[in-house]
FITI-967424 format. One record per residue: x, y, z of N, C-alpha, C in turn. Coordinates in steps of 0.02 Angstrom, whole numbers, plus 50000, padded with zeros to 5 digits. Layout:
FITI-967424
XYZXYZXYZ/...
END
This chain:
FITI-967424
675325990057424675425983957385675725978357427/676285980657462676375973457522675985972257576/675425977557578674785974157629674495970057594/674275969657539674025966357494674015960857492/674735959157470675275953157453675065951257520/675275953757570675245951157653674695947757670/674165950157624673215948557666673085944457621/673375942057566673285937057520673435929457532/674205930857554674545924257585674445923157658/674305928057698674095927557761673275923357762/673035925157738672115920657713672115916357685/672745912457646672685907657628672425907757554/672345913257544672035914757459672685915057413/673195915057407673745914657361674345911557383/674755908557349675505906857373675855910457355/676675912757383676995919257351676985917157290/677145910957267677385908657193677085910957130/676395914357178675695915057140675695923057108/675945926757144676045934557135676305934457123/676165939957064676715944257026676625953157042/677035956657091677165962057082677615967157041/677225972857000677485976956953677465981856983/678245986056949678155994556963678625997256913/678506002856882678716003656835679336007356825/679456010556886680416009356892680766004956943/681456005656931681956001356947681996000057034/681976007557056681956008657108681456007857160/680866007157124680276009157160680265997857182/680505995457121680505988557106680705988057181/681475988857166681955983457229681645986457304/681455995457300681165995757397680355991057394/680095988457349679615982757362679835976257387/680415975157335680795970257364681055967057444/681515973457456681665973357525681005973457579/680695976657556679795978057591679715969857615/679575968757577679225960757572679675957357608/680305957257581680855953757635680665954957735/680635959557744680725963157781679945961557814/679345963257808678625965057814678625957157811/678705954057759678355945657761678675943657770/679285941857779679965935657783679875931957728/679845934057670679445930857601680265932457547/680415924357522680945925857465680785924557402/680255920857382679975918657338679185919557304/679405927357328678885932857270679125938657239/678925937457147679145938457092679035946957102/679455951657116679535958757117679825959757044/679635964356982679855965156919679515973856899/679955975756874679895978956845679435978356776/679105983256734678935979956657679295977856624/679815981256635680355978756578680645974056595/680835972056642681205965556669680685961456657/680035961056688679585955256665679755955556599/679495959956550679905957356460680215954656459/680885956556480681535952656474681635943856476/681125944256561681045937856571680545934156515/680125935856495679835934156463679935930356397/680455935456379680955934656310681285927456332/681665928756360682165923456405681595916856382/680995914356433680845908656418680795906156358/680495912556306680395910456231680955906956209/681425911356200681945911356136682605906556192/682605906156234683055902256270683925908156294/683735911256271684485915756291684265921856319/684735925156377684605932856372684405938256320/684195940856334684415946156259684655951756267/685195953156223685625959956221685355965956206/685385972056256684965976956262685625981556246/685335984856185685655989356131685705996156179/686275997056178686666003256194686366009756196/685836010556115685376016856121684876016456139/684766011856179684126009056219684256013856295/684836013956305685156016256368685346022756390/685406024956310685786032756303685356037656251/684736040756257684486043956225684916049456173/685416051256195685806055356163686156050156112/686366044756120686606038856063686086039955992/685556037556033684956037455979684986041555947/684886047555953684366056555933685296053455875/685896051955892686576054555849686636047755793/686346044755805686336039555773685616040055696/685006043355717684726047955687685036052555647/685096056155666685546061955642685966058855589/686346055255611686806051155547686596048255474/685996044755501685496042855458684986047855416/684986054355444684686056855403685426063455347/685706062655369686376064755343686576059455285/686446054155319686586046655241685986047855167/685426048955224684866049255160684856055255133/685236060955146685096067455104685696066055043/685916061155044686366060854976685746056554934/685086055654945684646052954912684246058354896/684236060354812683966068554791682996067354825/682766062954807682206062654831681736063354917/682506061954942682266061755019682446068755020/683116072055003683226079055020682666084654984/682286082754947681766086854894681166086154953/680896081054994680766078855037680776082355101/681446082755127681456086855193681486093355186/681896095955130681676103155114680836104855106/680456099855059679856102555071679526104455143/679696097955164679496098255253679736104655306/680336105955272680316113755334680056118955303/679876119555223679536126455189678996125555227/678506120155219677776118355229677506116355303/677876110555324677546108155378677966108055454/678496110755464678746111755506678416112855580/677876115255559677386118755621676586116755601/676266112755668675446110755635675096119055624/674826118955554674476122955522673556124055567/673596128055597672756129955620672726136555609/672066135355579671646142755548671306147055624/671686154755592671416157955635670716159655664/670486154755608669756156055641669436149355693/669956145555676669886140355738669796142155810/670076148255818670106149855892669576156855891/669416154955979668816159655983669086165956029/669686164456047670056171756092670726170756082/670796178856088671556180056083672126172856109/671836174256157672256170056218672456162556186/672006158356165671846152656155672606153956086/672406160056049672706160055975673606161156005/673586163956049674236165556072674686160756104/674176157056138674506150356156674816146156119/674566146156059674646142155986675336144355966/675406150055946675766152455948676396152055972/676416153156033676916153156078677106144256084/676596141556083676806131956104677196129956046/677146133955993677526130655932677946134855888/678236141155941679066144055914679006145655847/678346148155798678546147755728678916153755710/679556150555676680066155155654680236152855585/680316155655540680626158055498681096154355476/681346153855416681866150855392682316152155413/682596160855400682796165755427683026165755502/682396162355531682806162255611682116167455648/681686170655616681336177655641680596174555670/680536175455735680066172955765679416179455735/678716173855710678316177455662677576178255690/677066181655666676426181055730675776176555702/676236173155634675536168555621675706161955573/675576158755561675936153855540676036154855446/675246158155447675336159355367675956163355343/676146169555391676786173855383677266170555383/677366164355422677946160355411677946158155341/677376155455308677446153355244677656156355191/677336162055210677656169355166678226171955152/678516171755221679166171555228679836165555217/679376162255199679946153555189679856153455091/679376157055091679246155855016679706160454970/679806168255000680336171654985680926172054988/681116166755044681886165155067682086161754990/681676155755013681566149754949681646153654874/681526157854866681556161854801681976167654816/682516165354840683166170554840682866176354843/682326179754873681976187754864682046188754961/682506194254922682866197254999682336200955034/682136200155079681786203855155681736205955180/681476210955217681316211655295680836209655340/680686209055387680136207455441679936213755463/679486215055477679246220255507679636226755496/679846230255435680456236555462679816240155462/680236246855488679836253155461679676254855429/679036257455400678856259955362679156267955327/679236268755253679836275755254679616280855284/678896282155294678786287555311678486285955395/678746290155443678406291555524677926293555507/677446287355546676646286555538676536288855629/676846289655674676696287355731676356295055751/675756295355798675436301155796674956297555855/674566301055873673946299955911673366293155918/673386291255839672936285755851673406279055796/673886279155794674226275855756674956274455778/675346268255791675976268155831676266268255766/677146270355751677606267855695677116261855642/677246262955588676836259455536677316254555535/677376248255542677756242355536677316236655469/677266234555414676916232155353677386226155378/677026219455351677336210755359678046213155337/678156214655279678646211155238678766220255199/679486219155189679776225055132680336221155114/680216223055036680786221654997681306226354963/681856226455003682216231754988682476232954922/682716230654880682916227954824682296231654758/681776232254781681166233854746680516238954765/680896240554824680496245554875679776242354865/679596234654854678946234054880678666233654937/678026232654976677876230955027677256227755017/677376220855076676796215955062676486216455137/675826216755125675356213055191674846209755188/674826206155238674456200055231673866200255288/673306201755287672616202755279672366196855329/672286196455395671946192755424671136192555415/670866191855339670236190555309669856186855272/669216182955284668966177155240668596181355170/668456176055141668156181555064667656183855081/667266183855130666776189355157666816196555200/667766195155196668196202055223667926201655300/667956194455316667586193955414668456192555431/668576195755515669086193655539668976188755572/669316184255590669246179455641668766181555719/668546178555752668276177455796668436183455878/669276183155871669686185855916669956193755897/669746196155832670176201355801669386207155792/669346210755843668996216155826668886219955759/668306216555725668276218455652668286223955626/668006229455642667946233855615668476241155634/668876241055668669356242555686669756237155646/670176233855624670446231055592670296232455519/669656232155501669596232255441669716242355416/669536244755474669936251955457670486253155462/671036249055502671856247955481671786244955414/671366243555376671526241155299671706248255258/671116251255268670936255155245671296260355249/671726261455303671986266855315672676264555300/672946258255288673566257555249673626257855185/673066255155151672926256855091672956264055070/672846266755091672726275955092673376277255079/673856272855151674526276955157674916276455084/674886268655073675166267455022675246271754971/674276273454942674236277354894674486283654876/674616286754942674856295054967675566296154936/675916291154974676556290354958676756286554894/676516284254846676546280854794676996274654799/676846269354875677456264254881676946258954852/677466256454833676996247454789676616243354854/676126240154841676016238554888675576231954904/675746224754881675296218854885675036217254960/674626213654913674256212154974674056203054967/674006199755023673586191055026673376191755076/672856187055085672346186355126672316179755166/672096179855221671996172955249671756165455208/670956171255162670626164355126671266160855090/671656164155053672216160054992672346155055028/672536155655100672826150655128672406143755134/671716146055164671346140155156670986135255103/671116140855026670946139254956671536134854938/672106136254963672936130554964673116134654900/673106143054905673266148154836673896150554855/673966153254927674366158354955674916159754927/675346153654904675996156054901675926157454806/675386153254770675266152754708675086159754690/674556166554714674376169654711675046175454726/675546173154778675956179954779676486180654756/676526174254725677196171854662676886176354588/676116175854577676006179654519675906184854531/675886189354585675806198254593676556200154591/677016193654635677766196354636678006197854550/677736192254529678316193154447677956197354396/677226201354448676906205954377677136213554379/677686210654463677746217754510678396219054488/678766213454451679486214754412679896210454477/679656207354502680316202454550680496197754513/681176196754508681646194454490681646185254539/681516180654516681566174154591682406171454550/682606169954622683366166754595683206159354656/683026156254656682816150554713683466147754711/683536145054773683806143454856684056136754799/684846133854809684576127254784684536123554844/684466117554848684416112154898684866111854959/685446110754922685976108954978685996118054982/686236123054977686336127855003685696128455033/685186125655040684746129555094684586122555152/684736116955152685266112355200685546116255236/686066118555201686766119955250686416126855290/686126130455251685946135955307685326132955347/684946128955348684436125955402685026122655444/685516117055428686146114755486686396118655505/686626124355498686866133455528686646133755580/685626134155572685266136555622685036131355676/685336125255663685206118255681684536117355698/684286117355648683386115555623683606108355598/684026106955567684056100455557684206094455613/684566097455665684856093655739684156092155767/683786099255759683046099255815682756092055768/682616091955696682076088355644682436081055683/683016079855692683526073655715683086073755766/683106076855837682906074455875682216073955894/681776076155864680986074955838681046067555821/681156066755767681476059155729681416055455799/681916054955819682176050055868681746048255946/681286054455949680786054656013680086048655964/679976050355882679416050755866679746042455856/680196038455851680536032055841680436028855893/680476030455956680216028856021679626027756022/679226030756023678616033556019678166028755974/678366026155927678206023155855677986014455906/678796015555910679026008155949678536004355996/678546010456027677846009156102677216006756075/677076010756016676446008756002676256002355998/676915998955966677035993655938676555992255889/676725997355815676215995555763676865995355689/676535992555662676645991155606677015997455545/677635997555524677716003355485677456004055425/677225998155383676815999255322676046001355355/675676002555419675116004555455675206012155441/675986015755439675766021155428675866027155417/675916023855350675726030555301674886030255299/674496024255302674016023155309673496027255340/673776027355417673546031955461673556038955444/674176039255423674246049255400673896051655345/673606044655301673166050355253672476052255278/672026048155339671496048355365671856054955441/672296056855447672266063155506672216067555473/671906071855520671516076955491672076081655475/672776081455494673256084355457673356081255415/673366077855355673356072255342674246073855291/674206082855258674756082455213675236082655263/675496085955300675896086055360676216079455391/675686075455426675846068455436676176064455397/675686064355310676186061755280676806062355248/677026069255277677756070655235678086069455275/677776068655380678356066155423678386057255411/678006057255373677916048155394678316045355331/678326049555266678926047655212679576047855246/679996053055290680196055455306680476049155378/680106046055395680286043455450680276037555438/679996032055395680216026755371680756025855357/681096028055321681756024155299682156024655372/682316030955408682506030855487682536024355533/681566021355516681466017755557681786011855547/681716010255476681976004655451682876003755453/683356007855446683826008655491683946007155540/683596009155573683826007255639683446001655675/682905996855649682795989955639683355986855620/683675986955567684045983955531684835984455590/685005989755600685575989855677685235985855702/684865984255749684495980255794684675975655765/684535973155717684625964455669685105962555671/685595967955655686365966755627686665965155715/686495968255752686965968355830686545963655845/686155960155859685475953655893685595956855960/685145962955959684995967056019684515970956025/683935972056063683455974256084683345980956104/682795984656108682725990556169682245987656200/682105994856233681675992656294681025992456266/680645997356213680285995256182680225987156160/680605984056110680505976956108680375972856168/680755974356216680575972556289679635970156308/679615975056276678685976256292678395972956243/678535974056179678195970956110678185965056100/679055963656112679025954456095678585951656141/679025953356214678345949256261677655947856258/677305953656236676835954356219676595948156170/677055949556114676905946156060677025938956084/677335935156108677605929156149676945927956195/
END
């Protein structure tokens, strides 16, 4: 870039006054600086950063510097300043009815196992997005998470994976481990990686699988343990949790549901609420950059193809945003985002 500059003004094709050199950090800025000093004997070419060009930019408009807000500076300010704000709005019953729905439901993007065409691909998924449990219990599919958030949610006590009562383990069969047992009721639930044509996904060796149906079913019957069952389709029919709420209460379960703030305080326990804070505060950034419009979007989230998901983060993140606009207003101070936008807009 200072050969550049050099073969420009050296040919007579530009005056320094004329260039403007950018780089997009601080540092990388000023060793251009000295470069040029140094390489051209040149004092009077414009070296800027993006953000400093903003700044400057701002400057000619509005006639004053502008004051660059503190959580512009300190990502950890921000993400706590968030946090605060969403601590203000859970004394609002509608926003807290709100974020509780959001960690039963959408906590984690929802893809059907039949989306993927190998293990691998499905495992990745998996693994990139930590789905755990209300509970805390890292789970092997997202629908099981639902399963499991739906029972928390209905005070119906758990296990993950225990043992099965009776030692199954033998030659062609390891320890029998079933999704879910409910101790309280000696039921046991499993959940059926199958479409209503009883096909497994793409990655799950069908027919071997579909004889682990068969052969749990058996066990069940042998031993006379209760034994439900859901299926993948419920999930994609939007039944799943509707369908195992009516086998639970025909099965004699008792639901005592979670209220609100007690299932708050145990998500702030597991600081699922700190993580949702600092999601918030990356996705506020992020928003900023775009530099779009906040009535744009909810807009947007009903046309993505997640579309319920999006829009329960985008209820969810408005009032946030608007907060912390409103700080900005109240202090007449900027980030670095505005840096980019106003200019822009200027």
């Amino acid at each position: 870039m200072i050969g550049r500059a050099g073969y420009l003004i050296n040919a007579g094709l530009a005056q320094p006054n004329q260039i403007l050199m950018l780089a997009y950090a601080r540092k990388a800025a000023e060793e251009m600086d000295e470069r040029i000093k140094e390489k051209l004997g040149i004092d009077n070419l414009s070296v800027k950063t993006f953000h400093s060009l903003g700044k400057h930019i701002i400057t000619q408009v509005e006639g004053i510097v502008p004051l660059i807000d503190k959580m512009a500076e300190d990502p950890e300010l921000r993400t706590r300043f968030v946090d605060e704000q969403i601590q203000r709005l859970l004394q609002d019953e509608q926003y807290k009815s709100r974020l509780v729905t959001y960690f039963l439901r959408f906590s984690y993007p929802y893809k059907s196992q039949y989306d993927f065409k190998s293990f691998g691909e499905y495992n990745a998924y998996i693994l990139e997005n930590d789905i755990r449990t209300l509970q805390g219990e890292l789970v092997k599919s997202y629908e099981e998470c639902e399963i499991a958030n739906f029972l928390y949610r209905q005070g119906i006590a758990y296990q993950y994976e225990a043992n099965y009562q009776v030692n199954t383990s033998g030659p062609d069969y390891k320890v029998y481990q079933p999704d879910f047992y409910l101790p309280e009721y000696g039921i046991y639930i499993e959940h059926f990686a199958v479409n209503e044509q009883n096909q497994t996904p793409p990655f799950i060796e069908q027919q071997r699988y579909l004889e682990g149906i068969a052969w749990k079913r058996a066990l069940h019957e042998k031993y006379k343990t209760p034994l439900i069952e859901t299926y993948s389709y419920l999930k994609h029919q939007g039944r799943l949790t509707d369908v195992l709420s009516e086998k639970l209460l025909a099965a004699g379960v008792k639901f005592n549901p979670i209220p609100a703030n007690e299932l708050l305080t145990n998500l702030k326990g597991l600081g699922r609420v700190s993580e949702f804070a600092k999601l918030m505060a990356d996705v506020l950034s992020l928003f900023k950059s775009a530099h779009m419009e906040i009535k744009n979007l909810v807009e947007l989230a009903k046309v993505h193809e997640d579309h319920e998901r999006m829009l329960a983060a985008a209820y969810l993140f408005e009032p946030i945003y608007e907060a912390y606009q409103l700080h900005l207003r109240d202090e007449a101070s900027i980030d670095f985002e505005d840096m980019i936008g106003r200019a822009i807009e200027y």
